[in-house]
mmJSON file of the N, C-alpha and C atoms, coordinates in Angstrom:
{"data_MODEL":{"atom_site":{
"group_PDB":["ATOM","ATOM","ATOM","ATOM","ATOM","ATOM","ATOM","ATOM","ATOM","ATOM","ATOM","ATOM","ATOM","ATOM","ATOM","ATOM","ATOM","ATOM","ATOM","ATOM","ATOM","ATOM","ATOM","ATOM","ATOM","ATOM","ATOM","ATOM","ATOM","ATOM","ATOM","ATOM","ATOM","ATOM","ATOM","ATOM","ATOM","ATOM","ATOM","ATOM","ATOM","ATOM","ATOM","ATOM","ATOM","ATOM","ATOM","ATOM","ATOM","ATOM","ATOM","ATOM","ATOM","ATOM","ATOM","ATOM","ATOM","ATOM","ATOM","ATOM","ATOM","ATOM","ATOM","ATOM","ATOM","ATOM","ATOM","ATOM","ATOM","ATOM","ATOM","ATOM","ATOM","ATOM","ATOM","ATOM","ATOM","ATOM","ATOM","ATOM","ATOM","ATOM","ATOM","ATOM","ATOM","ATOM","ATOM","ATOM","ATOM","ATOM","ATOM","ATOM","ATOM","ATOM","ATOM","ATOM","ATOM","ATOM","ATOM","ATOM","ATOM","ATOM","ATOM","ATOM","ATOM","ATOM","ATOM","ATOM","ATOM","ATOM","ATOM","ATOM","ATOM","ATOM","ATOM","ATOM","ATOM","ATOM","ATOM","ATOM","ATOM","ATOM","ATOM","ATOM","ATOM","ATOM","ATOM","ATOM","ATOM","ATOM","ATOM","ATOM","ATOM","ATOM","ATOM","ATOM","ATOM","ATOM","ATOM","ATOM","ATOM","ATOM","ATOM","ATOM","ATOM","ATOM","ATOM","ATOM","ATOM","ATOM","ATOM","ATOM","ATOM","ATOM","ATOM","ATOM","ATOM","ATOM","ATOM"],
"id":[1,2,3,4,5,6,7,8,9,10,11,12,13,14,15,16,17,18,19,20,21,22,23,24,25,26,27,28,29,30,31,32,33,34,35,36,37,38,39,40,41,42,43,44,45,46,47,48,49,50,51,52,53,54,55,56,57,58,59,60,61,62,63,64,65,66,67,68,69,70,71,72,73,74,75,76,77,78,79,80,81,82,83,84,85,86,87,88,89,90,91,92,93,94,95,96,97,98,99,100,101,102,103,104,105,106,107,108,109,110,111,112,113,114,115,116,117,118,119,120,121,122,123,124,125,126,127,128,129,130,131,132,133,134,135,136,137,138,139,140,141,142,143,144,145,146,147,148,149,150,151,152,153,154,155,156,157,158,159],
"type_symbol":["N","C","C","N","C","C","N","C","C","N","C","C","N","C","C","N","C","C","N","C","C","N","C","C","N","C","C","N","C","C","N","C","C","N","C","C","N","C","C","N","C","C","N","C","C","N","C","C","N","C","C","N","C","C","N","C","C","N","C","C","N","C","C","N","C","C","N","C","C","N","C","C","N","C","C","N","C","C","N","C","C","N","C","C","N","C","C","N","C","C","N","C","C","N","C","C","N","C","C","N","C","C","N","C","C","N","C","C","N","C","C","N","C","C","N","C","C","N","C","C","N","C","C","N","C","C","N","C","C","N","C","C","N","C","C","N","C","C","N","C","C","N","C","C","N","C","C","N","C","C","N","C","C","N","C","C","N","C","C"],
"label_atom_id":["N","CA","C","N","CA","C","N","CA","C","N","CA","C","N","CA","C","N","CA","C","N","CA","C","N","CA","C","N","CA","C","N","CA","C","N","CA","C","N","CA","C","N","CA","C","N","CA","C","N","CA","C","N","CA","C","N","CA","C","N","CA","C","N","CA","C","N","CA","C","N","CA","C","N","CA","C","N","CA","C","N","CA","C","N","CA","C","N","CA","C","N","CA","C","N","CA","C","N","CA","C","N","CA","C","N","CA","C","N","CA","C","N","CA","C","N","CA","C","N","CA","C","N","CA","C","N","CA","C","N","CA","C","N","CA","C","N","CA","C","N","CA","C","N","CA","C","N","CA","C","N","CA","C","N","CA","C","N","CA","C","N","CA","C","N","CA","C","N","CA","C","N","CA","C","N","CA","C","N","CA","C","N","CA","C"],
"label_alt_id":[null,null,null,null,null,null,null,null,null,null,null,null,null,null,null,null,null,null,null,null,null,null,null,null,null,null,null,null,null,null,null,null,null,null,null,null,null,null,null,null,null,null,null,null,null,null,null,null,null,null,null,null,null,null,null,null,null,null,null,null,null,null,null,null,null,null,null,null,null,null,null,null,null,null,null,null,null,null,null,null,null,null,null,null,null,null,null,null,null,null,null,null,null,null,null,null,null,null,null,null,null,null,null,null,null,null,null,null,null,null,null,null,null,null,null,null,null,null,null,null,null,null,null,null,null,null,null,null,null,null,null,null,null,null,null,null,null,null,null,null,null,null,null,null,null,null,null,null,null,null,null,null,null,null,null,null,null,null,null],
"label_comp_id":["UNK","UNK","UNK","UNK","UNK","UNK","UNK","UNK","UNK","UNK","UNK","UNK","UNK","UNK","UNK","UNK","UNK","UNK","UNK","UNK","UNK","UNK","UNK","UNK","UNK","UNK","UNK","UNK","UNK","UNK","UNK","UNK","UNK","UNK","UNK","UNK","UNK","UNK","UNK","UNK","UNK","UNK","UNK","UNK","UNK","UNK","UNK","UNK","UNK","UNK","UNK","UNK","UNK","UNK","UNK","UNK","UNK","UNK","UNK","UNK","UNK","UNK","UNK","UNK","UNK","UNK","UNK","UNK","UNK","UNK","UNK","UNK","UNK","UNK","UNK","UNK","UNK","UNK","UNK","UNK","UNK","UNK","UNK","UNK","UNK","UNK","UNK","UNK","UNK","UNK","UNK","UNK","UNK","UNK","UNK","UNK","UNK","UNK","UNK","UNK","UNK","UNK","UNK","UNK","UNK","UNK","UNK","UNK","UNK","UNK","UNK","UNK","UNK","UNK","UNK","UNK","UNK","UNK","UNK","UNK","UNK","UNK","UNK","UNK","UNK","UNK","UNK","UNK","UNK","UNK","UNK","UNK","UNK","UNK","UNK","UNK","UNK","UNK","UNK","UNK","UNK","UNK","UNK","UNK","UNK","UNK","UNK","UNK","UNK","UNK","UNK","UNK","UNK","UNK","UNK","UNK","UNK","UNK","UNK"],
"label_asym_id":["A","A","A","A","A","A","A","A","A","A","A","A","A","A","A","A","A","A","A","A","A","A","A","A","A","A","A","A","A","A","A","A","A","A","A","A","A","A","A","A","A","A","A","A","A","A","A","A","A","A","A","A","A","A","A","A","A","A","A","A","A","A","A","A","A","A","A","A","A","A","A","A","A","A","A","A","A","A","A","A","A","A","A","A","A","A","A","A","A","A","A","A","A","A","A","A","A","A","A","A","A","A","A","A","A","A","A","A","A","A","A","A","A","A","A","A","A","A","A","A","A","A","A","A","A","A","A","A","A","A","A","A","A","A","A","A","A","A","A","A","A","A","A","A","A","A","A","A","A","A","A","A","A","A","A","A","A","A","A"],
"label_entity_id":["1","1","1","1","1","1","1","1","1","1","1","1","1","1","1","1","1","1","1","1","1","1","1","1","1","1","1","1","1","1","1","1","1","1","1","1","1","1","1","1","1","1","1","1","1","1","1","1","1","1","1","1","1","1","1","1","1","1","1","1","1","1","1","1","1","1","1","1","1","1","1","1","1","1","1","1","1","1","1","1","1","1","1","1","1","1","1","1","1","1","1","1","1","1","1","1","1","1","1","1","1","1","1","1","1","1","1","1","1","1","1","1","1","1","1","1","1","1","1","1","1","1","1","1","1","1","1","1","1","1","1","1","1","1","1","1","1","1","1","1","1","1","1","1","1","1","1","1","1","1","1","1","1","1","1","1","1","1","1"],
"label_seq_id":[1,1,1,2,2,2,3,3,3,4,4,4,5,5,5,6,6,6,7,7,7,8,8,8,9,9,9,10,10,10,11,11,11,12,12,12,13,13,13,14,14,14,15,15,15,16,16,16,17,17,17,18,18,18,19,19,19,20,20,20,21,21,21,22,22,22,23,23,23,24,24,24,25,25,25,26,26,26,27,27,27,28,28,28,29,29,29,30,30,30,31,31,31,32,32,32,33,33,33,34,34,34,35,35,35,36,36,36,37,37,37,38,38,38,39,39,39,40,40,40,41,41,41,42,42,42,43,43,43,44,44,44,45,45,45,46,46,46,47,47,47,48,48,48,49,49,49,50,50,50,51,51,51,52,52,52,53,53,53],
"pdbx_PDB_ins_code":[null,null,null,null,null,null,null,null,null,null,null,null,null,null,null,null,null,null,null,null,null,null,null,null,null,null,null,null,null,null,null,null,null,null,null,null,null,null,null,null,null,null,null,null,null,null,null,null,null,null,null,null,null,null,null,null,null,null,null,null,null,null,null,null,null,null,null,null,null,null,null,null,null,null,null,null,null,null,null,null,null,null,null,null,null,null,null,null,null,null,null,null,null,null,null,null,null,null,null,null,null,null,null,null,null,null,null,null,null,null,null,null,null,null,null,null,null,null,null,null,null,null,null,null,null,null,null,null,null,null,null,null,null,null,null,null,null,null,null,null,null,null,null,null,null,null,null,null,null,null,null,null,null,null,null,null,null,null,null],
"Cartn_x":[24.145,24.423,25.132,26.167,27.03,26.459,26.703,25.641,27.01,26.375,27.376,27.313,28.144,28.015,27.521,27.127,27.079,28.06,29.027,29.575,30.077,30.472,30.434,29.467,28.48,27.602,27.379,27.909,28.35,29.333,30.05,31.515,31.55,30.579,30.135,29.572,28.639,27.537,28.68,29.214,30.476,31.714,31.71,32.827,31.765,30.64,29.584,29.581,29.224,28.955,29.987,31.038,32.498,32.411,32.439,32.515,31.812,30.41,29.47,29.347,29.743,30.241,31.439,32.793,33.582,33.087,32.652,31.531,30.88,29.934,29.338,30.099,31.042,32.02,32.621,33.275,33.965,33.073,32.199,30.759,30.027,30.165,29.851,30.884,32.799,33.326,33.69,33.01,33.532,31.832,31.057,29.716,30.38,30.268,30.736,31.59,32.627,34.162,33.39,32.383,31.899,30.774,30.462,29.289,29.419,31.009,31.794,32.592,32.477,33.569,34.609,34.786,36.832,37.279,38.14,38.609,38.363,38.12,37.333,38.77,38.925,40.036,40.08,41.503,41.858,42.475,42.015,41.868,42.978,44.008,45.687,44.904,44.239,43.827,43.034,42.607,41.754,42.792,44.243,45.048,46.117,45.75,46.572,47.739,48.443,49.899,50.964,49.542,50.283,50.385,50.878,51.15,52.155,52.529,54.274,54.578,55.944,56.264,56.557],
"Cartn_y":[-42.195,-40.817,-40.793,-39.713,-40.285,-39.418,-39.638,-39.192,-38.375,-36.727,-36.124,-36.14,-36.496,-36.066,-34.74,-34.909,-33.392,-32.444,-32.939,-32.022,-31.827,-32.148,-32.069,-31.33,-31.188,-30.284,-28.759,-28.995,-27.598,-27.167,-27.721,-26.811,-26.503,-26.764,-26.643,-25.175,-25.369,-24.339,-23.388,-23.251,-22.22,-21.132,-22.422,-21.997,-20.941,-21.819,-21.004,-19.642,-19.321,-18.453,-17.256,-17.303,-16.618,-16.519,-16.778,-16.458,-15.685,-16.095,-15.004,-13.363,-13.945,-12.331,-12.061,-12.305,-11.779,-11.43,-11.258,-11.428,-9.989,-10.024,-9.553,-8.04,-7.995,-6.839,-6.384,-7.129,-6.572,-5.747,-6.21,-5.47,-3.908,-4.071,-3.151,-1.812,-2.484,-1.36,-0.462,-1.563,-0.867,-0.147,-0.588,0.571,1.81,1.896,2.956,3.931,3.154,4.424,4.806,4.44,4.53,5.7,5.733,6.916,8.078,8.115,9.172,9.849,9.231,9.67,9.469,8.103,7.26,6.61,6.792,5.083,4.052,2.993,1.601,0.942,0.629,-0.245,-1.481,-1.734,-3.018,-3.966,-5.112,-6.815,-6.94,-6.31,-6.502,-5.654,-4.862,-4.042,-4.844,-5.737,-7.034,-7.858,-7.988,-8.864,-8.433,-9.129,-8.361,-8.843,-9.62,-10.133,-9.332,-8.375,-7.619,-6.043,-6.417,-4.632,-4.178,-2.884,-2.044,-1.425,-1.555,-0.65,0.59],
"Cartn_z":[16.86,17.22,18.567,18.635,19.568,20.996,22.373,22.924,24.078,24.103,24.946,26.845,27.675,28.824,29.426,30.565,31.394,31.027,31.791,32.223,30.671,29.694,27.909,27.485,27.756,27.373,28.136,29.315,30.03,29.338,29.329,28.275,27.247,26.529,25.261,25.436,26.121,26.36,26.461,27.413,27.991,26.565,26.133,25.083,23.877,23.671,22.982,23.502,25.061,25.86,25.234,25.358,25.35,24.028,23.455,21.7,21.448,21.763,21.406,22.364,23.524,24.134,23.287,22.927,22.435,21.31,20.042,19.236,19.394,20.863,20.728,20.92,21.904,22.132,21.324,20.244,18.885,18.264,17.772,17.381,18.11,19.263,20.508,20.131,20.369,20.151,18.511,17.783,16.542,16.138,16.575,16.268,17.259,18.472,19.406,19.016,18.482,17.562,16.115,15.669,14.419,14.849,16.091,15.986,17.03,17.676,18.151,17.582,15.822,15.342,15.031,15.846,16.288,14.993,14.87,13.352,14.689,14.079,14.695,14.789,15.995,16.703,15.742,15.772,14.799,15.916,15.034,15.799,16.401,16.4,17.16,18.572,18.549,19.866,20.938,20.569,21.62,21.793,21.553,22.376,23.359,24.357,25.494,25.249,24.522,24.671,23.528,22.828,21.864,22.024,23.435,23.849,23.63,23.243,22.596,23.749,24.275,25.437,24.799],
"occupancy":[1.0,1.0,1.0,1.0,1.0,1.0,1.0,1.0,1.0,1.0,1.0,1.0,1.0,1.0,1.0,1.0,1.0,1.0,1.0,1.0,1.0,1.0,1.0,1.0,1.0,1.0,1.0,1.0,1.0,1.0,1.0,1.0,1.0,1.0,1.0,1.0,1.0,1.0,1.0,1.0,1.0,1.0,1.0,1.0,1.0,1.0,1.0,1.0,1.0,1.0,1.0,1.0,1.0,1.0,1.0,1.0,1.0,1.0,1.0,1.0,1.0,1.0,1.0,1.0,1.0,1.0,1.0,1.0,1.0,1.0,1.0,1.0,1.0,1.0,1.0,1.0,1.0,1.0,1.0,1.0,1.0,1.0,1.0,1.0,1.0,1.0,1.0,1.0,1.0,1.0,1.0,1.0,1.0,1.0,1.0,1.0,1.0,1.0,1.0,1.0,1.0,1.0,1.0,1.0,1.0,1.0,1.0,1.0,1.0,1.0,1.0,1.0,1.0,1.0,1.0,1.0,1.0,1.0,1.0,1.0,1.0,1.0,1.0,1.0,1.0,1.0,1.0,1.0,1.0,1.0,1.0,1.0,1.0,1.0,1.0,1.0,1.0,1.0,1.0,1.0,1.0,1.0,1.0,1.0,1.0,1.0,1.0,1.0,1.0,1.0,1.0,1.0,1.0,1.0,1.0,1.0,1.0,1.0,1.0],
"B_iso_or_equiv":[0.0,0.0,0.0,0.0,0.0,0.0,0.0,0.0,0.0,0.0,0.0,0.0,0.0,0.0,0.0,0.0,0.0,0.0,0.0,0.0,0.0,0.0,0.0,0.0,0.0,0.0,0.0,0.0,0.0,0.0,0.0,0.0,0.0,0.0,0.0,0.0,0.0,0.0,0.0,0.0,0.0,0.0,0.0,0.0,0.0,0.0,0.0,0.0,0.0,0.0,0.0,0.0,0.0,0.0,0.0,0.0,0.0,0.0,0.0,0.0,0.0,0.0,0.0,0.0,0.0,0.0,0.0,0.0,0.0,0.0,0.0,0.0,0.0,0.0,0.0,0.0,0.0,0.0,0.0,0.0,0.0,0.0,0.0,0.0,0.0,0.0,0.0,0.0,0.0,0.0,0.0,0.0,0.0,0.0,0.0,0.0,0.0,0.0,0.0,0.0,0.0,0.0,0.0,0.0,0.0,0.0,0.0,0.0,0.0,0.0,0.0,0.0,0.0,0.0,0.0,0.0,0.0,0.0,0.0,0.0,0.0,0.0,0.0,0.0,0.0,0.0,0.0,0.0,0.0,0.0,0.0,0.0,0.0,0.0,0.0,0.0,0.0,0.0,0.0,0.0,0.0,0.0,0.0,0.0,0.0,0.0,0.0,0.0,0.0,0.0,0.0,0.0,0.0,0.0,0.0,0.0,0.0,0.0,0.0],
"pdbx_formal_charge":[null,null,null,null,null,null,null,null,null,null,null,null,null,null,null,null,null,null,null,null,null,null,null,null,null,null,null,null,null,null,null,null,null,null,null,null,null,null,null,null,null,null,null,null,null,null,null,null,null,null,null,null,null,null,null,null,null,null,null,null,null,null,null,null,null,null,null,null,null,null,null,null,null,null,null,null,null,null,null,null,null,null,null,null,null,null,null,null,null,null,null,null,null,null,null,null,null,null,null,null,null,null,null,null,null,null,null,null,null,null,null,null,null,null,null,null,null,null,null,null,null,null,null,null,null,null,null,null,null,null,null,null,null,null,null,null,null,null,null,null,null,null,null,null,null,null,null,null,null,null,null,null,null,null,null,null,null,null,null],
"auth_seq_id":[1,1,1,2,2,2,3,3,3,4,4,4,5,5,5,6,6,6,7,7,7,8,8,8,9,9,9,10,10,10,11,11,11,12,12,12,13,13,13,14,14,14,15,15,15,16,16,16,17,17,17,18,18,18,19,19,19,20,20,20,21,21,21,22,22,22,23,23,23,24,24,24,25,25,25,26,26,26,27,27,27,28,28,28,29,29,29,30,30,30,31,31,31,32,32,32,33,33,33,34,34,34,35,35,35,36,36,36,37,37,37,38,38,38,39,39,39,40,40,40,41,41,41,42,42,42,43,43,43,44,44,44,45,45,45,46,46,46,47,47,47,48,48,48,49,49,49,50,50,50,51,51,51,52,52,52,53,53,53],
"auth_comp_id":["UNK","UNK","UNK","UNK","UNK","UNK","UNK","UNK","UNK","UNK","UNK","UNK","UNK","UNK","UNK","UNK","UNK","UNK","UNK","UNK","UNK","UNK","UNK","UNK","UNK","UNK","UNK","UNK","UNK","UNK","UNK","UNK","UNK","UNK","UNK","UNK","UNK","UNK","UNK","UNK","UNK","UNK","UNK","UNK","UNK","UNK","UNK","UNK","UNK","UNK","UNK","UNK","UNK","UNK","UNK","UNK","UNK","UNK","UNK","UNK","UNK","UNK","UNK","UNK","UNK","UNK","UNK","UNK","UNK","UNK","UNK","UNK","UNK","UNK","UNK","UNK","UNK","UNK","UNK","UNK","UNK","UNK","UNK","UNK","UNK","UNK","UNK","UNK","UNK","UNK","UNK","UNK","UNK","UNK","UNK","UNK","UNK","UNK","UNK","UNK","UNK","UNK","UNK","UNK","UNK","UNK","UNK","UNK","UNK","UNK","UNK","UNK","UNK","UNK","UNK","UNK","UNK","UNK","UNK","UNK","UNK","UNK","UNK","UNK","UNK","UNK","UNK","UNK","UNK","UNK","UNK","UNK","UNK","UNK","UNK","UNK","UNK","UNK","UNK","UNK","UNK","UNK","UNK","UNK","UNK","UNK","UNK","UNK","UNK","UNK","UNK","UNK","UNK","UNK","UNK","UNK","UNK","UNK","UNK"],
"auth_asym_id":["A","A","A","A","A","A","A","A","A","A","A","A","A","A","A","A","A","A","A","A","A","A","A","A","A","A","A","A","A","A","A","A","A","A","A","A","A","A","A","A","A","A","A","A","A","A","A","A","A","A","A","A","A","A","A","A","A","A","A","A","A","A","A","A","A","A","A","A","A","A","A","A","A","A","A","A","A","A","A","A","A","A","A","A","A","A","A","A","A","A","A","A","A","A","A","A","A","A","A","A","A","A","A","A","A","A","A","A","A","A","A","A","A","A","A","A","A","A","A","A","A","A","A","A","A","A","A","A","A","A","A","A","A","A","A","A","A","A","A","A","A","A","A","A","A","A","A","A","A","A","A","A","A","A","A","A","A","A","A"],
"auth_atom_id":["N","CA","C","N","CA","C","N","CA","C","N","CA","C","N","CA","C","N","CA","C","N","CA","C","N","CA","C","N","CA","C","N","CA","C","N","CA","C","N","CA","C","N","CA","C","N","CA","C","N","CA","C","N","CA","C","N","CA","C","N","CA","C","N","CA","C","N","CA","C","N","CA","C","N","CA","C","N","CA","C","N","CA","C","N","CA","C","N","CA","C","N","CA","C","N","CA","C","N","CA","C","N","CA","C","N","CA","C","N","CA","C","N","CA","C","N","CA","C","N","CA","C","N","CA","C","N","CA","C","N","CA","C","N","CA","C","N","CA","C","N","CA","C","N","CA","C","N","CA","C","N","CA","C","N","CA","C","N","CA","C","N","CA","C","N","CA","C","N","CA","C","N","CA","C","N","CA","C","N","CA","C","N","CA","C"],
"pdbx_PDB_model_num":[1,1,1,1,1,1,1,1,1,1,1,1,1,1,1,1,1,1,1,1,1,1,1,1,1,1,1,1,1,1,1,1,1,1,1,1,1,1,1,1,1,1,1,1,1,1,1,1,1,1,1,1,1,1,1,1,1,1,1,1,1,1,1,1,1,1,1,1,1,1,1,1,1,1,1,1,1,1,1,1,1,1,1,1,1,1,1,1,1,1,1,1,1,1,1,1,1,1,1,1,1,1,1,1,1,1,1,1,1,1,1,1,1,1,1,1,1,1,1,1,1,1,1,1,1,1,1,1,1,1,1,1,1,1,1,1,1,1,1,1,1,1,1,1,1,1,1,1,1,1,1,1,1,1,1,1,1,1,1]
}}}
């Protein structure tokens, strides 16, 4: 069994970390627009590089 470093297992942890907040925020804003009433933001709306002037 192959055996991970520190600092390999911090980054691990990390990348886990971020996923599951992003995760958890997708989730967050599409209940929120769902119980104000909103149509629920689509997945092009969480990328910042896909903004329309």
């Amino acid at each position: 069994m192959a055996k991970i470093s520190g600092i390999g297992a911090f980054f691990i942890i990390v990348l886990f970390v971020v996923l599951l907040g992003t995760a958890a925020w997708i989730i967050y804003t599409h209940l929120r627009a769902r119980r104000l009433g909103l149509p629920t933001p689509t997945l092009a709306s969480y990328n910042p590089q896909n903004r329309r002037a």
